[in-house]
N, C-alpha and C positions, 0 to 999 in steps of 0.2 A: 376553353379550359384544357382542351388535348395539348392544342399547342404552344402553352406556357408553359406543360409540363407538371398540372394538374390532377391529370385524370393518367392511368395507367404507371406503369413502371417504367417510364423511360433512360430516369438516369443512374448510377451507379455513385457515384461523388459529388457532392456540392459545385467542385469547380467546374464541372460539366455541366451545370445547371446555368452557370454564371458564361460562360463560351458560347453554349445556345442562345442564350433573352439577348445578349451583345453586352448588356449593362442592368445593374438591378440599384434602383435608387436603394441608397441606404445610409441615412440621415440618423434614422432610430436603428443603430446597429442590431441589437435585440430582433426587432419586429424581422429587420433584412437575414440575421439567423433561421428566425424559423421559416422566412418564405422558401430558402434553400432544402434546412430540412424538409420543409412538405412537399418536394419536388424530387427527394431520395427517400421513399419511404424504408422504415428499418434506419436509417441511419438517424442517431442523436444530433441534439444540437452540439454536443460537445465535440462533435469532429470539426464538425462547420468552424467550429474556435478554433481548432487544432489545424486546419488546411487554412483558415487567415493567417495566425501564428509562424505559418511555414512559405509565407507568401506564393501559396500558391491560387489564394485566391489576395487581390490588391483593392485599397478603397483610396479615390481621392475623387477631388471635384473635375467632374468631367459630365460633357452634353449640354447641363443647366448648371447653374450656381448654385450645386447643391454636393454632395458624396454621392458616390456610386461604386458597388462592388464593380471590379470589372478584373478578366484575365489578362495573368501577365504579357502572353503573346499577342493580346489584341491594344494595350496601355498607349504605347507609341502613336501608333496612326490615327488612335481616335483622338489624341489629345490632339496633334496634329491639323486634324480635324475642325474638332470642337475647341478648341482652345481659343483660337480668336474668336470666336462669336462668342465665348462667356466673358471675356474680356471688353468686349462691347457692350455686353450688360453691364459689365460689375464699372464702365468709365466712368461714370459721375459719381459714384463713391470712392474711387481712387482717388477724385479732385478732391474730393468736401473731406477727404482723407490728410490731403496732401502728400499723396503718393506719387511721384511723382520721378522721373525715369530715374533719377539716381540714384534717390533714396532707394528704387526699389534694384538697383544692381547693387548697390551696398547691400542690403538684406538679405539679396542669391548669395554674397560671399563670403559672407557673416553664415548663412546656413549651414552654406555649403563646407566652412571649416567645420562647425561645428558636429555635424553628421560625419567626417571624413574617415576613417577607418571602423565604418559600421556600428556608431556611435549613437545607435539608437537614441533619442531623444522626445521627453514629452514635451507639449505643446507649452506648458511655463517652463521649461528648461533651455526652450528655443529663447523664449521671452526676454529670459535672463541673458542669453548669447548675445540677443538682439541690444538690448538694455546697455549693456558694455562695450558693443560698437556704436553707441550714441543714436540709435535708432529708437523713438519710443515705439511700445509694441506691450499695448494691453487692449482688453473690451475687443472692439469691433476693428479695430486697428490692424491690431495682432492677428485679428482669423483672415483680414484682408492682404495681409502680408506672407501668408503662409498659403492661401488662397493663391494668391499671383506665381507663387514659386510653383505650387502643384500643376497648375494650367502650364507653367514654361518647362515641364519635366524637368526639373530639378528636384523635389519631392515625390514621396506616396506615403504611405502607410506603413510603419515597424511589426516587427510582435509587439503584444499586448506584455505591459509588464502590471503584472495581476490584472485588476480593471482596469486601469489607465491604458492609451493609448499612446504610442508612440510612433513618430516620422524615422525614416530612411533616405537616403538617394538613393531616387528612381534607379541609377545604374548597379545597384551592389543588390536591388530586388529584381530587376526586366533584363533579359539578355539582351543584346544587339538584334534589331532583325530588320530584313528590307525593309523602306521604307515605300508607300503607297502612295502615288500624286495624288492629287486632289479630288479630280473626278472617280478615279475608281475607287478611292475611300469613300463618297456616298453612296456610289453603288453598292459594294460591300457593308458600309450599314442598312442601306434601302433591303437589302437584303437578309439578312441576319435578324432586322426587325419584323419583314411579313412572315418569316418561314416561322417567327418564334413567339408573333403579335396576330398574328392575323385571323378573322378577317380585321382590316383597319382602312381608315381612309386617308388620302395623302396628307390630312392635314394632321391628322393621327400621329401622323410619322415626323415631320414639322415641330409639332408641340414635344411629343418626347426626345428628336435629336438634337431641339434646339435650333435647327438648321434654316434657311428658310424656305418659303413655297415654292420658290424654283426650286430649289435644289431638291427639296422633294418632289416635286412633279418631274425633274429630272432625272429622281433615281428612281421611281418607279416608272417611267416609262424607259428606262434601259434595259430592264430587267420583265417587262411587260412579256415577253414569250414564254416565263417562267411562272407565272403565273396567270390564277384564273380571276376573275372577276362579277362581280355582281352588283345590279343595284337597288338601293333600298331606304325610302324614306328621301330618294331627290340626292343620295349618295351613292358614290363608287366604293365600293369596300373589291381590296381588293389580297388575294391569298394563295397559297401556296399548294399547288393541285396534292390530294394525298390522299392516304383509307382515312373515312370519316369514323368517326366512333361509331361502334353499332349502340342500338339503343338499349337503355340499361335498367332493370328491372326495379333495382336497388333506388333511391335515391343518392344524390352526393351533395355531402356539406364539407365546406372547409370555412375554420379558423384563418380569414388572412390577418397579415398585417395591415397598417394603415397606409403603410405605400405600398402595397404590393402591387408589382409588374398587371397584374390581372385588372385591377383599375386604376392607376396611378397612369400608366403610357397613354393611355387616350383624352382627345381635347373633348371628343365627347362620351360623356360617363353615361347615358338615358339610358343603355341598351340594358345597362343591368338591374334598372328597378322594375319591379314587379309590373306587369300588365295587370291591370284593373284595380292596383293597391295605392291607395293615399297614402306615404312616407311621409310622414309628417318631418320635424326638424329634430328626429334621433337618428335619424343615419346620415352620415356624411354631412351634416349641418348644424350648427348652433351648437350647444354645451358639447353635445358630442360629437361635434365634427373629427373630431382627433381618436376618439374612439377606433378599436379596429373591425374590422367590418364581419356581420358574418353572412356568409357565400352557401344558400341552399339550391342545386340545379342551377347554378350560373346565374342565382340573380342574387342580389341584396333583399337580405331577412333581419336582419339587428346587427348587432355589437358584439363584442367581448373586450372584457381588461382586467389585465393583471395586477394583484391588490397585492403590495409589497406591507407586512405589520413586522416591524424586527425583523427575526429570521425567516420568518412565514411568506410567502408565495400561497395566493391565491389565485383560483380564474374563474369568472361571475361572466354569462351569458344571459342577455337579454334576448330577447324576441320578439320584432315587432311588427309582423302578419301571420295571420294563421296559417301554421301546420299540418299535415297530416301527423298521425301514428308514428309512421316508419322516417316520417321527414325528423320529426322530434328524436329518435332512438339516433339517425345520423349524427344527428348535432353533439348528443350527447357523447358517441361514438368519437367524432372529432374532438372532441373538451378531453376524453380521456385520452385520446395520443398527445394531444400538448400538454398533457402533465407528465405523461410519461416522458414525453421526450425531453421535456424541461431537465429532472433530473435533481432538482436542485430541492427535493421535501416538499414540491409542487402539490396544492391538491384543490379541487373543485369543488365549488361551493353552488348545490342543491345541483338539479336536472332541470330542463326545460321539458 
């Protein structure tokens, strides 16, 4: 929890948060907001809007075939990077697509006009671009076409025009910056993940870059004198020597999101259910798998989710092992910063 940026006051700005983790899945934009603000305490989620808005923090598919916030000075080399290995993912639906290489340089050009003097654009207005240079581009089609362009840095992420979402070219959002060969681009992820992941195991690192076992066992043994290690459970977990947290009187609960950096980056998730507690299939599985999780002392304790009625925002916390006193007053503690931070006539519905 220290080293995701959890526990103490480490960062000052959202984008600082997002330059540390290397990349913070964010699929459910909302949920990827607050995991930012809970890593700036004091700061609203409304800034987190306001620093995407001004691209200083960037979202596109990058690592996995998924969205990920990431900073502007790091967008380049990890697509770089990652880019042909999600591309290697996403080939058999390119085929069953008929995506196919020139269709898919017709629809760089067709983008690329359409975005061309900061023309910000939403994802049906791309459609319609598309639609007129004789490309179809709707459903799954359309997200695999806009998909392809983000992986070849031609796209990213607009300001937001009210709720909607809008694309850019990568170059009028990212400056020019060296670019990084290949090998020291994992190492520099290999790194950037255990300093901000860790402890984790190489395979750890693998599931979240995308990358594969070589390349993770290669980037962490380049970087091997830089850090410490341990094993545990017939595993190497391995980490970044530093002050440990001292031990803390208080309990800590945090509200995450459902992909939060804190259990979303590892292949394996055990570490965080309760020792001696049967989890039944309300956390992280079955109806509420998609539930967001709640985090008492670094493990998994229940749930929470946001009840949208008309104008109303609500947030309803479950519980599902026992509490102490002060573990409960935590939780409650945390439900009342995400309303607050929410902002938006947020309000909590009973205590646990």
């Amino acid at each position: 929890m220290l080293n995701s940026g959890l526990l103490l006051r480490a960062f000052d700005r959202p984008e600082d948060v997002v330059s540390w983790l290397g990349a913070v899945q964010s699929q459910d934009y909302p949920g990827a907001a607050w995991a930012l603000a809970q890593r700036t305490p004091g700061v609203p989620e409304a800034l987190v809007h306001e620093a995407f808005d001004a691209g200083r923090i960037l979202r596109t598919h990058i690592l996995r075939p998924t969205w990920h916030f990431v900073a502007p000075a790091d967008l380049r080399w990890m697509l770089s990077l990652s880019g042909p290995r999600v591309h290697a993912c996403n080939g058999s639906i390119y085929r069953s697509m008929e995506l196919d290489a020139r269709t898919l340089s017709r629809s760089h050009t067709i983008l690329g006009r359409a975005l061309s003097g900061r023309n910000w654009q939403t994802r049906a207005e791309l459609a319609t671009a598309l639609a007129r240079g004789g490309i179809r581009a709707s459903g799954t089609r359309l997200a695999y076409l806009v998909m392809h362009a983000e992986l070849e840095a031609l796209i990213c992420s607009g300001p937001r025009r009210g709720k909607q979402f809008t694309y850019a070219l990568l170059d009028d959002r990212v400056p020019p910056a060296r670019p990084l060969d290949r090998d020291a681009a994992v190492v520099e992820l290999a790194r950037r993940y255990v300093r901000s992941h860790g402890p984790a195991t190489s395979r750890d690192f693998a599931w979240w870059s995308g990358l594969t076992m070589r390349d993770s066992t290669a980037g962490f043994a380049a970087i091997a004198g830089e850090l410490t290690q341990e094993v545990a459970g017939g595993l190497t977990y391995w980490f970044a020597p530093g002050r440990a947290p001292s031990p803390r009187r208080q309990p800590v609960a945090r509200l995450l999101p459902n992909y939060d950096e804190y259990l979303i980056a590892y292949k394996d998730r055990g570490l965080v259910q309760p020792r001696g507690e049967v989890i039944g299939d309300g956390i992280m599985k079955g109806p509420d798998a998609f539930a967001h999780p709640l985090v008492v002392d670094g493990l998994l304790a229940g749930f929470w989710r946001r009840r949208v009625s008309g104008a109303k925002t609500s947030v309803e916390v479950v519980v599902r092992v026992p509490l102490s006193a002060k573990q409960r007053k935590a939780v409650n503690e945390a439900a009342d910063r995400l309303v607050k931070s929410s902002g938006d006539g947020c309000s909590l519905v009973g205590r646990v």
